[in-house]
N, C-alpha and C positions, 0 to 999 in steps of 0.2 A: 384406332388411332385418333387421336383430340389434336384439332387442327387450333392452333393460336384466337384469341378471342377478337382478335382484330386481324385475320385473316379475311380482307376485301379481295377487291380486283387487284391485280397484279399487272399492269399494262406495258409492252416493249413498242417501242418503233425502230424501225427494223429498215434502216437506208440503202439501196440496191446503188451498186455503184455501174456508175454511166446512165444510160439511156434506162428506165423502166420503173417500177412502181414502188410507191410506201406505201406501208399495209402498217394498222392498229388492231391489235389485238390484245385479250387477255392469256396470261402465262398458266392461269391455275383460277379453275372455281370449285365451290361447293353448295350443290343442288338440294333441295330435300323433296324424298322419294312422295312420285303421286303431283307433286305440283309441274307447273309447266314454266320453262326457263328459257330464255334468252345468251347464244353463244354468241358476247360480239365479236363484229368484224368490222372493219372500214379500210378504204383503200382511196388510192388520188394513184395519177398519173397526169404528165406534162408530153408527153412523149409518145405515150402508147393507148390503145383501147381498150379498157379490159370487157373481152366478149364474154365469156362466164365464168360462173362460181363452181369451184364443185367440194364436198367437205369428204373426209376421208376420217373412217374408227377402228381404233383396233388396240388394244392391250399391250402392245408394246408398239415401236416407230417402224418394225420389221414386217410386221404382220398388218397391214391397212386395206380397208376396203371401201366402197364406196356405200354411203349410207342409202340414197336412195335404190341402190342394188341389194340392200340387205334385209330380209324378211323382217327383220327384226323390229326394223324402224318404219315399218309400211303404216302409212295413217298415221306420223305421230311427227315427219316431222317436213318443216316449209321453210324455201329457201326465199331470202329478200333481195328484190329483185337487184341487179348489181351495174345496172348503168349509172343508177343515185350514187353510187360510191360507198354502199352498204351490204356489204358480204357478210350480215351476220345470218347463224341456223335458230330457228326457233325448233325447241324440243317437248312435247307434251306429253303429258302422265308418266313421268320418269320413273323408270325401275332401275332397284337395284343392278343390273345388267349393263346398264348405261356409264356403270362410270369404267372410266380409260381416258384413250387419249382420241383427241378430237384436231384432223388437221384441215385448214383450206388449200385448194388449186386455182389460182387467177391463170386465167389463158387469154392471151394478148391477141390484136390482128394482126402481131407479127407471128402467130404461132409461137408464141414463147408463155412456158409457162414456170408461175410464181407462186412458193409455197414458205410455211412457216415449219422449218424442220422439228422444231424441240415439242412442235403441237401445243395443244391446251389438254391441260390434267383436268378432268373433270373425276369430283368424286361425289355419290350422292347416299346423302344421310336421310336416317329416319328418327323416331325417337325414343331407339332402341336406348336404355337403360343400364347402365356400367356402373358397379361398386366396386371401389377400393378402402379396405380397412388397413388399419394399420397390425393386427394381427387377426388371426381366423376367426379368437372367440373378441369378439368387442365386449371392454372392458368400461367404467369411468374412467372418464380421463383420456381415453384413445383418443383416435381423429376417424372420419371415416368422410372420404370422397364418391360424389354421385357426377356424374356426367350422363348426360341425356343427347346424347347422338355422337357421331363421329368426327362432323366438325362444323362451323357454323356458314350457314347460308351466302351465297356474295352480297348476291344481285339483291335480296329484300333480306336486311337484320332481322329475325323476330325477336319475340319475348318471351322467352322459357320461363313457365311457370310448371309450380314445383309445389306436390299436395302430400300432406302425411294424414294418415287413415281416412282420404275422401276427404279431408278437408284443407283448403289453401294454405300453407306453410311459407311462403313467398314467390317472387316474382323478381328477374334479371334481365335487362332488354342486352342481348348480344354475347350473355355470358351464360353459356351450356354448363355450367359447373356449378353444383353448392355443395360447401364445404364448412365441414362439424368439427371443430375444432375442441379437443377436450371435452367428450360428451358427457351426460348425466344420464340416470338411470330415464328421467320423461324423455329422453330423444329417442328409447327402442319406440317402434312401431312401423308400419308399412308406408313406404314411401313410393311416389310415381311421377310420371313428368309428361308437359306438350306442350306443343309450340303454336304461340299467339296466330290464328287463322287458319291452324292445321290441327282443329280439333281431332278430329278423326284417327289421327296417328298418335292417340296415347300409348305409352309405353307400357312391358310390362312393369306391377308391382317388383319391388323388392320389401322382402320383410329383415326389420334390425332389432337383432335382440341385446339389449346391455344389460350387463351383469354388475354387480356390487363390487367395488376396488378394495383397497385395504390400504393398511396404514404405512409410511415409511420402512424400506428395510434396505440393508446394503446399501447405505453410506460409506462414501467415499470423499474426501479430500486430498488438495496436491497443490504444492508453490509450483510457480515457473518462473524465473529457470529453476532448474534444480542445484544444491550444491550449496559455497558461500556465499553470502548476500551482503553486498557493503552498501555503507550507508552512502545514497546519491542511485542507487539503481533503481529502476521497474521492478514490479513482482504485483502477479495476477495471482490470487488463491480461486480454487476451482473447488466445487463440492456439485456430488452427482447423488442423486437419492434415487429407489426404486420404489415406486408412489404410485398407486390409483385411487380416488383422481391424484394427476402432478400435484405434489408435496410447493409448499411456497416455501424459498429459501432467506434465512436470515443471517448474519455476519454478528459475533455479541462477542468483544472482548472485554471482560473483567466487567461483565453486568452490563456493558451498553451496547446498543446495537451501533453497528458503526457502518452497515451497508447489509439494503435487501437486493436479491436478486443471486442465481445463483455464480456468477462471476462478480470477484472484488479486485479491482484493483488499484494500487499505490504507486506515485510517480515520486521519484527523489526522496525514496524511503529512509529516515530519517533512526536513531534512536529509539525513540519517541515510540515507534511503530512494533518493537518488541515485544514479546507475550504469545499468549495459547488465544489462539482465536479457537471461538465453538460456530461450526457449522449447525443452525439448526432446522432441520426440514418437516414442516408438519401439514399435513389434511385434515380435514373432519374426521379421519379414523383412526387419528393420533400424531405422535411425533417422534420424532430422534433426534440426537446431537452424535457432532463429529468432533473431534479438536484437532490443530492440528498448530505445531510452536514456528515461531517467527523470531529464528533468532539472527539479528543485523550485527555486525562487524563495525567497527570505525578504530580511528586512529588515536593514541592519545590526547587526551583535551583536562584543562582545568587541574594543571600539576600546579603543586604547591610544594613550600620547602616548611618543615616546625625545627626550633630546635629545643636541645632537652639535656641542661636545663634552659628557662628560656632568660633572657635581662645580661645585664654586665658581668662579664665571666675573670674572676680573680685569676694573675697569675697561679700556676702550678695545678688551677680544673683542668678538668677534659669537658669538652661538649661533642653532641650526636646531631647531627642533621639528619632530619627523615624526611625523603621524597614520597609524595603520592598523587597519584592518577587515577583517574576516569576512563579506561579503555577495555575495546571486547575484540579481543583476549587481552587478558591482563597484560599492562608490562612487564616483559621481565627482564630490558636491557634499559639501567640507569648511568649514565655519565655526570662526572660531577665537573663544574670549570672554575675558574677564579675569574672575575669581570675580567674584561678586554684581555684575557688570554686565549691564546688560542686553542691549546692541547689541555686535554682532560686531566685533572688531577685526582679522583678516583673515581671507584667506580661500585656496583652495590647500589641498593635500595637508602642505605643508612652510611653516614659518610662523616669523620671526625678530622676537621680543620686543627693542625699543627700551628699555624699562625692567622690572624684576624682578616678581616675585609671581606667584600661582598663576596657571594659564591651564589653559583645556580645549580639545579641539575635538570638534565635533560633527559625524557622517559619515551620509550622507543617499543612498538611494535611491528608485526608486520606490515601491518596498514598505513604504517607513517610515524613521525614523533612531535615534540611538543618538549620547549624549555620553561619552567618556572620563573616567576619573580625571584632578582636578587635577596638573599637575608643576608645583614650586615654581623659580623659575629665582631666583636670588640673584646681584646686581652688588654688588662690593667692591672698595673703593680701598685698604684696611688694608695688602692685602700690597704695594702701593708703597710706601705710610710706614715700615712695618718694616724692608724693605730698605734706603731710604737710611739710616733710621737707625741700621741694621746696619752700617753702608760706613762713615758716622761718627764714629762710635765708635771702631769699628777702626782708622782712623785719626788719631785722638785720642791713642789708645792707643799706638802707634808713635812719636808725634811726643815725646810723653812720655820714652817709655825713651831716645830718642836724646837729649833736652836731658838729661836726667839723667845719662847717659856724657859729655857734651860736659862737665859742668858736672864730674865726676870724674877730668876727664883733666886738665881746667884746675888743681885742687887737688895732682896728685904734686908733691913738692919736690926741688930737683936731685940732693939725695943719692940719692934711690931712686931718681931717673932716671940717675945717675951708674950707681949698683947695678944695675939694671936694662941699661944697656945694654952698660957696661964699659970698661974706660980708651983704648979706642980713640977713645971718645965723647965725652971729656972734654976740650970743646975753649969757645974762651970766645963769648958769643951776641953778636951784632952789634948788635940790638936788643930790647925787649921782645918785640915781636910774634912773635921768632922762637921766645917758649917755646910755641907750639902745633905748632914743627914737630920738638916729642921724639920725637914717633912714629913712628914707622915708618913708611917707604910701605905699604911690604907689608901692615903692621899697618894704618893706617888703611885700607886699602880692606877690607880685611876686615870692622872695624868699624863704616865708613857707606856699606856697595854696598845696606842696605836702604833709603835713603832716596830717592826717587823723582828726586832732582836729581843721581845719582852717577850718573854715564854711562859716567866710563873704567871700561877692566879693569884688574886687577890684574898683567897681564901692561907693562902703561904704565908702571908705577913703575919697575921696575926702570931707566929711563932718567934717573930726577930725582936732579940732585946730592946729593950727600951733605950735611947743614947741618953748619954750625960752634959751637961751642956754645961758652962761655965764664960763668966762675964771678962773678955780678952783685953779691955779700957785698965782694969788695975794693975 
């Protein structure tokens, strides 16, 4: 048994109620075997005499005897005389044997006597030599524990020093333990121990053999908690490798390392935080990767409305409004509303507005929902009216320039239509009506192929009689 490294004296006062004595003692020591020790005692009384000491041994509180009656202890051990107020035992070349329990008897001049029932645990150490490995065959990378006696001395701390193949390895003042933490193939070799002034009591050797580890294998990863992960939780990822020596662990999502050590964790895990993280564990005798996906939940966020088509929508179009969102899991419940109303007017991802004004839609997961910016859709009849009145006009306007040539052609008089055509032409007219036909074929298709009721070509005239013309003055 390895007694705590700072197991000292343990001291009780012990109050006798009424009339009679307080006694100081220790509860529990630890001796080392061959040295000579000191049991203390002390006592006071106000009241009473204490006439003598006597100490009592035995292995359990049932079984006590008195030591100077007991062969065992003949020559080894001396009592302090007890009128000073000093009941302790002095104990020399302690053996093994010696430890148990150790009690005093004060006897009074009342004939009354006073004892410490629970005794003093005495236990005594040598520097016997204890390994513990962490498996039979030690490997790289194990641990392996040495303790060098059973527990540390009270009354004088020493200094455990500590030799590997004969030669000094270190030195611990009070601490019986060295410990190998992760070993290397140099740490096999024979190891020993003794205590500073107690040469004599070396231990035996122990011989530590290490063996060569290997490279990572059986990788393992795992989230906590398990299950859905919304965005605003904790999540610790865990990755476990099997490695001599222990494999060093790294965290690398999408080519970066984002955390060493074999626990990673994320507080108020975000979007952002989703992806295949690679565990990867490697030694000097190689490595491995683990993956393992990170997929976070959130509500919708970042809805938008398009429509299509987009700009000022002539009476008798149709327009689409398309909702879309940003959420995990998809949306798949859209509500559509008209400003300051309260009830939905439809419903769908894609949603066609019957009459104008702002409209939003609202997109809804499990995780929560989220409404978009108003779009303003506008129906307009104007640019029909413009147009026809456009076409109108313009037609107006034609109709005009051609009455006004008509009414200018009507006005020459025959002299300049004489002048104008030439004395070939100067022939006498049959009737009035034939003064509209001064004109030329040619010429007048020229002049009225703008009007929408001229159908021939110009290529037709050239068949139409010639007129006759004659001077209507004589």
């Amino acid at each position: 048994m390895v007694c705590p490294a700072l197991l000292l004296q343990s001291f009780i006062w012990i109050s006798l109620m009424g009339k009679g004595v307080q006694y100081y003692v220790v509860s529990r020591m630890c001796v080392i075997r061959q040295s000579t020790v000191l049991i203390p005692c002390k006592h006071t009384s106000r009241y009473e005499q204490v006439r003598t000491a006597e100490w009592l041994f035995g292995k359990s509180p049932e079984q006590m005897v008195s030591v100077s009656q007991d062969p065992a202890f003949e020559g080894r051990v001396e009592f302090v005389q007890s009128d000073t107020g000093n009941c302790s035992l002095v104990l020399r070349d302690v053996r093994k044997s010696d430890a148990g329990i150790f009690r005093f008897v004060l006897s009074t001049s009342s004939e009354r006597d006073w004892t410490n029932n629970q005794g003093i645990q005495v236990e005594v150490t040598d520097a016997e030599l204890e390994v513990q490995t962490e498996s039979d065959v030690v490997m790289e990378g194990d641990w392996i524990l040495f303790v060098c006696g059973s527990c540390i001395p009270s009354m004088t701390v020493p200094t455990y020093i500590w030799r590997k193949d004969g030669r000094l390895h270190s030195q611990h003042h009070g601490n019986n333990i060295l410990f190998l933490d992760s070993v290397e193939l140099e740490n096999g070799g024979r190891y020993s121990c003794t205590l500073s002034g107690h040469g004599e009591l070396n231990s035996m050797s122990a011989e530590i053999t290490v063996r060569p580890g290997y490279a990572p294998k059986s990788i393992s990863t795992s989230i906590s908690p398990s299950g859905e992960i919304v965005e605003g939780d904790s999540v610790t990822l865990s990755c476990n490798s099997d490695a001599k020596p222990p494999a060093g662990i790294r965290w690398i999502k999408e080519g970066t390392l984002v955390e060493s050590g074999r626990i990673y964790s994320i507080s108020n895990i975000s979007s952002d935080h989703s992806g295949e993280y690679k565990c990867r564990s490697r030694n000097k005798y190689g490595e491995k990767d683990s993956a393992v996906l990170l997929n976070v939940m959130y509500a919708p966020r970042d809805v938008a409305v398009t429509a299509n088509p987009s700009g000022e929508i002539v009476e008798g179009d149709s327009v689409t409004l398309i909702c879309s969102s940003d959420s995990n899991p998809p949306a798949l419940i859209f509500s559509w509303f008209k400003e300051n109303q309260i009830s939905a007017v439809g419903s769908g991802q894609s949603f066609s507005p019957l009459q104008g004004g702002p409209f939003y839609c609202e997109a809804q997961n499990k995780y929560g929902s989220e409404r978009s910016a108003s779009v303003s859709v506008t129906r307009s009849s104007s640019l029909i009216t413009v147009g026809i009145t456009a076409a109108v006009v313009l037609t107006s306007v034609i109709l005009m320039v051609l009455i006004g040539l008509l009414i200018r052609r009507k006005r020459v008089t025959p002299s300049e239509e004489q002048n104008h055509r030439g004395p070939q032409h100067n022939k006498t007219l049959e009737s009035p009506e034939d003064a509209y036909m001064t004109l030329d074929p040619k010429s007048r298709c020229s002049e009225y192929d703008t009007l929408d009721n001229m159908k021939r070509s110009c290529e037709d005239t050239d068949d139409l009689e010639a007129p006759t013309y004659e001077d209507i003055n004589n």
